[in-house]
ZAFI-828351 format. One record per atom (N, C-alpha, C): residue in three letters; x, y negated, z negated. Coordinates in steps of 0.1 Angstrom, whole numbers, plus 5000, padded with zeros to 4 digits. Layout:
# ZAFI-828351
alaXYZ;...
***
This chain:
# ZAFI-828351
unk479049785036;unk479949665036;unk479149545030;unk477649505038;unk477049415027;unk477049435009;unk476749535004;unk476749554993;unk477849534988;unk478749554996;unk480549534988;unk480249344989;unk480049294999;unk480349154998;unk479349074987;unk478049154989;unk476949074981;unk477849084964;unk478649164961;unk479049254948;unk479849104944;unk480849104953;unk482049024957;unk481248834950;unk480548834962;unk479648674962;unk479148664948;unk478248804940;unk477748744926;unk478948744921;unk479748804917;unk480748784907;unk481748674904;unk481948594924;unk482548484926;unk482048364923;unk480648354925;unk480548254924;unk479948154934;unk480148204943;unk479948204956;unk479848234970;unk479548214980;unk479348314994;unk480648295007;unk481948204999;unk482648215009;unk483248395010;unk483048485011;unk483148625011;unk482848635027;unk484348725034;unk483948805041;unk484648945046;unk483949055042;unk484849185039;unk484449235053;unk485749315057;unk486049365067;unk486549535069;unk486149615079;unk486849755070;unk487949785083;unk488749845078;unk489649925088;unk490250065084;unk490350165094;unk490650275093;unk492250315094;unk492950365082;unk494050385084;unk494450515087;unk493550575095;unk494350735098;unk494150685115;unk494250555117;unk494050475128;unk495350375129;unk496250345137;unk497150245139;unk496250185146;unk495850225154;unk494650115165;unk493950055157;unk493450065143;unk492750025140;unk492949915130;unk494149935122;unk495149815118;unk495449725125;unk496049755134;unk496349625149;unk495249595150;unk493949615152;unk492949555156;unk492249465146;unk492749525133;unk491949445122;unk493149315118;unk494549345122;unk495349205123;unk494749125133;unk494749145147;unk494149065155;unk493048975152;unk492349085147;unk490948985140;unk491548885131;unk492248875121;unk492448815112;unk493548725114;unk494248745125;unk495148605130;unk494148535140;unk493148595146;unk492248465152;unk491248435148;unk490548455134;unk489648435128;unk489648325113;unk491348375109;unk491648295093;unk492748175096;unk492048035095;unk493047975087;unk494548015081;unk494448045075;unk496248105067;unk496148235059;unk496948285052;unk497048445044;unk497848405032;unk496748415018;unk498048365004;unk498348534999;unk497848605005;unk497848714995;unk497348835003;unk498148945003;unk498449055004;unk497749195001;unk497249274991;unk497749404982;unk497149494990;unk498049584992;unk497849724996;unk497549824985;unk496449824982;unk496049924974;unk495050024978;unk495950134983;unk495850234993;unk496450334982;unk495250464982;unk495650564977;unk494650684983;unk494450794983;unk494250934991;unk495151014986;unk494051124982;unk494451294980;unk493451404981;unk493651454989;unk493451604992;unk492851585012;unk493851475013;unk493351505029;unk493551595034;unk492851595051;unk493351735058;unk494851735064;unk495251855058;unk496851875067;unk496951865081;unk497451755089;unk497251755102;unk497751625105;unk498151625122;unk498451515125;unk497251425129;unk497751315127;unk496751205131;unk496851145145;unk496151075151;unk496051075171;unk497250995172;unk497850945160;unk498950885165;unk500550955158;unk500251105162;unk501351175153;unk501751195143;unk501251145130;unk501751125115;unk500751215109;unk501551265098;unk500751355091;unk499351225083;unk498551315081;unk497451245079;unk497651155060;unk498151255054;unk498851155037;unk499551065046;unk500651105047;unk501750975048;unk501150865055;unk500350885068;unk499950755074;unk498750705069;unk497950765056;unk496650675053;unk497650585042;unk498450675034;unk499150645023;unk500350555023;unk501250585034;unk502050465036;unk502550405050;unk502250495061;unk502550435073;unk501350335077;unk500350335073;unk499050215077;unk499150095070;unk499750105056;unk499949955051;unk501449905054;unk502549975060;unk503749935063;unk503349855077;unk502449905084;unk502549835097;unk501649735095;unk500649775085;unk499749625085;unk500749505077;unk500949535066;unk502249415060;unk503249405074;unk503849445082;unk504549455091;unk504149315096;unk503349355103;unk502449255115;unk501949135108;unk501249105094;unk500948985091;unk501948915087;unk503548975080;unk504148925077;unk504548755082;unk504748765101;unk505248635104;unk503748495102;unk502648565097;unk501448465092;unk501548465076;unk502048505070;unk502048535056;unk503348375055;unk504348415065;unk505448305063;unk504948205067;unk504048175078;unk503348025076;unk502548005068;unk501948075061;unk501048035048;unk501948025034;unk503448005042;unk503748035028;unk504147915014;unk504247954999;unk504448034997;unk503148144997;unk503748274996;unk502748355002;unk503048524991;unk502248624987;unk502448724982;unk502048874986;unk502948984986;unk502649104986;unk502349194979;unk501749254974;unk501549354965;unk501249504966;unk502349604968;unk501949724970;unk501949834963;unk500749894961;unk500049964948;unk500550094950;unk501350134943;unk502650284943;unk501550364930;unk502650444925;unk501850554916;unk502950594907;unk502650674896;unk503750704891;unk504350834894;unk503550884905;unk503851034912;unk505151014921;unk505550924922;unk506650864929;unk507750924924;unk507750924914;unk509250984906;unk509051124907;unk507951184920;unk508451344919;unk508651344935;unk509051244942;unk508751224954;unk510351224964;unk510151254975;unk511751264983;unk511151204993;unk512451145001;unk512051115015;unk512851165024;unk512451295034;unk513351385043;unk513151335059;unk513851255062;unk513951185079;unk513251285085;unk513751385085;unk513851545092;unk512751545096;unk511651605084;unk510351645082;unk509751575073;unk509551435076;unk508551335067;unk506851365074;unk507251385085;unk505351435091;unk505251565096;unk505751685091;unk505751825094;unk504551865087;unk503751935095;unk502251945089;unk502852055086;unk501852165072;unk502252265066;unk503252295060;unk504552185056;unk505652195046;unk505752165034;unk504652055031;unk504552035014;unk503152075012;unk502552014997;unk501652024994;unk500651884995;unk499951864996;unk499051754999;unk499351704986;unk499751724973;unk500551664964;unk501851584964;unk502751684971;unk503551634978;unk504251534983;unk503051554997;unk503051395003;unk502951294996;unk501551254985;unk501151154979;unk502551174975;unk503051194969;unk504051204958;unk505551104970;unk505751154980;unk506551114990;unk506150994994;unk504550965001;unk504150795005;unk504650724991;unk504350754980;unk504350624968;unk505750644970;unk506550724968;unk508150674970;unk508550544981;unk507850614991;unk508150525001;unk507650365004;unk506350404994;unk505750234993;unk506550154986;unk506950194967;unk508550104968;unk509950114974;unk510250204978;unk511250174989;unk511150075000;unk509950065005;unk509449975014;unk509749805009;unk509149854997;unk509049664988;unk510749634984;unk511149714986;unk512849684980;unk513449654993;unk512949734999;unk514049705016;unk513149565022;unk512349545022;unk511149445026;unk511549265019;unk511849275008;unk512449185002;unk513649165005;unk514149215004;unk515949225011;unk515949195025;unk514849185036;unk515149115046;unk514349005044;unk513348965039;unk512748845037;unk512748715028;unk513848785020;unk513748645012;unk514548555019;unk513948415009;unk514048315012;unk512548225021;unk512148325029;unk510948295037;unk509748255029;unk509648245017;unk508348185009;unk507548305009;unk507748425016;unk506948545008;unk507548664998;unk506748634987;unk507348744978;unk506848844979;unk507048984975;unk506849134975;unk507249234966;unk506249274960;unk506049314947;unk505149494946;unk506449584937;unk505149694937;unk504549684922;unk503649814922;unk503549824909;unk502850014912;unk502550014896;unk501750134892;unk500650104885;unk499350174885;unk498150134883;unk498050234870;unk498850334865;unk498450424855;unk497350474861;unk496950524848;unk495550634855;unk494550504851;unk493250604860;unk492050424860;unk490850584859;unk489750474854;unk488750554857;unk488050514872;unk488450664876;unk488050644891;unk487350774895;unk486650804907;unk486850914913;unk487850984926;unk489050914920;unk489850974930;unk490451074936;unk489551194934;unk490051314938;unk488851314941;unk488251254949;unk486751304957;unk487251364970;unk488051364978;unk488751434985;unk489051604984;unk489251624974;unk489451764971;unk488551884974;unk489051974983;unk487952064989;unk487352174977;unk488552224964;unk487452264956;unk487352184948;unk485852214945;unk484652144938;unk485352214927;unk485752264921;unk485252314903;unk486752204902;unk488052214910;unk488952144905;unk488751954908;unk488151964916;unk487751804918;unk486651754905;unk485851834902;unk485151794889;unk486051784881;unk486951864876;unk487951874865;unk488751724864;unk489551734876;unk490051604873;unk489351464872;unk488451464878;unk487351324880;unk487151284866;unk486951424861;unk486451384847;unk487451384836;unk488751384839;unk489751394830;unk490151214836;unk489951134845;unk489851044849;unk489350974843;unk487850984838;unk486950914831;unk487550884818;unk487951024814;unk488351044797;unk489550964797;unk490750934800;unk491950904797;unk491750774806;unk491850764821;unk491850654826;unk491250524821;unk492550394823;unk491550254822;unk490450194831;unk489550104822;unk488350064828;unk488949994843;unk488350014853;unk488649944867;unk489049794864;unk488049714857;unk488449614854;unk489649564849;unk489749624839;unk491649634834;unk492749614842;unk492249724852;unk493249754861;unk493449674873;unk492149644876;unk492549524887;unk492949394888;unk493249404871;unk494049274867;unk495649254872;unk495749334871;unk497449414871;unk498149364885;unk497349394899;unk497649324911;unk497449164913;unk496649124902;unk495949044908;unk496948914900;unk497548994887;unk498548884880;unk499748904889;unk499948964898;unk501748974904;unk501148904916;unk499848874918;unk499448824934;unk499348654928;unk499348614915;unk499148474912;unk500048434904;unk500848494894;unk501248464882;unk502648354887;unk502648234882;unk503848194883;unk505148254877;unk505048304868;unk505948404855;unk506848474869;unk506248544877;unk507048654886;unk507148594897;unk507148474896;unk507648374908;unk508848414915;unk510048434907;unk511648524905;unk511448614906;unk510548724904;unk510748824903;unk510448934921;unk510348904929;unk509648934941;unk511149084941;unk510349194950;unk511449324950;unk511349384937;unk510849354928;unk510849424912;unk509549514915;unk509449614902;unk508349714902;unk507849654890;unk506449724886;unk505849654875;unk504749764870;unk504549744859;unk503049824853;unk503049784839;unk501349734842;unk500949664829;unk501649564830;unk501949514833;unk501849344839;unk503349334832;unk504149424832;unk505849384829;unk506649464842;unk507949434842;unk508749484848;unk508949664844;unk508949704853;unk508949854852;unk509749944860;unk510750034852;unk511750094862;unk510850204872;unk511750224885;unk510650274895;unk511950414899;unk512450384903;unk513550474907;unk514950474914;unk515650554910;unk517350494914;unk517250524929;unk516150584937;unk516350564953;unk516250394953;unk515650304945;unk515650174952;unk516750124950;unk517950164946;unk518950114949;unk520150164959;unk519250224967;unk520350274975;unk520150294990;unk520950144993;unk520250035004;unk520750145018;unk521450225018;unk521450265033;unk520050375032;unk519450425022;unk518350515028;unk517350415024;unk517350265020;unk515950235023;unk515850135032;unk516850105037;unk517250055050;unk516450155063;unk517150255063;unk516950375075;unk515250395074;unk514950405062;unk513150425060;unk512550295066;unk513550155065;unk512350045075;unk512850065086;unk513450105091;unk514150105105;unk513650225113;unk512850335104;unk511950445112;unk511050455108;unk510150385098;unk509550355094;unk508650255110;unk509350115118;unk509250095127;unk508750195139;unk509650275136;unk510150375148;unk508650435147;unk508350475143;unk507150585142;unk505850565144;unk505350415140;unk503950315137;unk504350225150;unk505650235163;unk505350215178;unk505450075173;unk506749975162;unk506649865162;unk507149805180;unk506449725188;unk506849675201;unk507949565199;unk508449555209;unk509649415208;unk508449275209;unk507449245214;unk506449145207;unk505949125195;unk505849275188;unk505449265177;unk506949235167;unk507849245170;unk509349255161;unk509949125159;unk509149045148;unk509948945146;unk511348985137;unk512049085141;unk513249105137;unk514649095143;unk513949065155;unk514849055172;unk515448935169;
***
């Protein structure tokens, strides 16, 4: 974590830096890292959940959720959740949640959204990014007006190693390195959140999807307010929102 911040401090400019980690195959551990951060920070201008995982283990997590869905989208739903009513006193204020373009192979089944052994660890990824813009479309639709906007996007491919996860090695080499070859430089990429987290241009635009820094079609589930309604409403249900925590009461 020093080395991340020391990274942070030369490139800034300076030493106001202070990085913090939290575990999302942990609810306890999100709540704990809000707590820290509503008694620690002054105010919140900015948001991004840029949360992605593949090839975790199939299983539930100590708090019932399959282990994709809750590193991938039930841990940043509850963290945006909970900072939201600090995000509105800081406001105006911005969200940004980093979806995929795996999304458009993706379904959301109430039934068996955390049935360990039903999809493929593909799958799921494929199901949380649905659900991360579904989340920004239903999320907007109760919040505006409040001075925080909420915004997804797609990062395209990046050079990364993001299939370091993958238990075989000959297919995790393959892709890593088909990563390297085709994917944009990291820098490129981290431009992309960082213009919907500042840009006045998308001032208007809060609930829209984006990639490469324009408006970008995401999918005709986000227009179709009773299932992305029911996804915040058990979306709640699942991540144990409390009536103290619910400023929706």
């Amino acid at each position: 974590m020093k080395t991340l911040e020391n990274t942070i401090i030369k490139a800034a400019g300076h030493d106001n830096v202070v990085a913090r980690t939290m575990d999302f195959e942990s609810l306890a551990s999100v709540r704990s890292f809000v707590h820290e951060t509503l008694m620690l920070e002054p105010r919140l201008d900015i948001l991004i959940n840029n949360i992605g995982a593949i090839g975790l283990e199939d299983r539930l997590t100590e708090d019932g959720l399959q282990t994709m869905m809750q590193v991938n989208y039930f841990g940043s739903f509850l963290l945006t959740f909970l900072l939201f009513p600090f995000m509105k006193a800081s406001a105006p204020s911005r969200v940004v949640n980093v979806s995929s373009l795996a999304l458009i192979l993706g379904f959301i089944d109430f039934d068996h959204m955390n049935d360990v052994g039903r999809f493929t660890n593909f799958q799921y990824y494929c199901n949380a990014k649905l659900a991360d813009v579904l989340f920004t479309v239903e999320m907007d639709r109760r919040v505006r007006g409040s001075g925080v906007n909420v915004y997804s996007m797609d990062p395209g491919f990046v050079k990364s190693e993001f299939f370091r996860n993958l238990k075989n090695e000959d297919l995790k080499k393959l892709l890593n390195a088909g990563l390297q070859l085709i994917g944009s430089p990291l820098d490129r990429v981290a431009t992309m959140p960082v213009f919907l987290a500042v840009d006045p241009r998308v001032e208007n635009e809060s609930g829209k999807h984006f990639r490469e820094c324009k408006e970008f079609y995401s999918t005709w589930f986000a227009n179709d307010t009773a299932l992305t309604s029911s996804l915040w409403e058990e979306s709640k249900s699942l991540v144990g929102i409390t009536p103290e925590e619910d400023w929706e009461i």
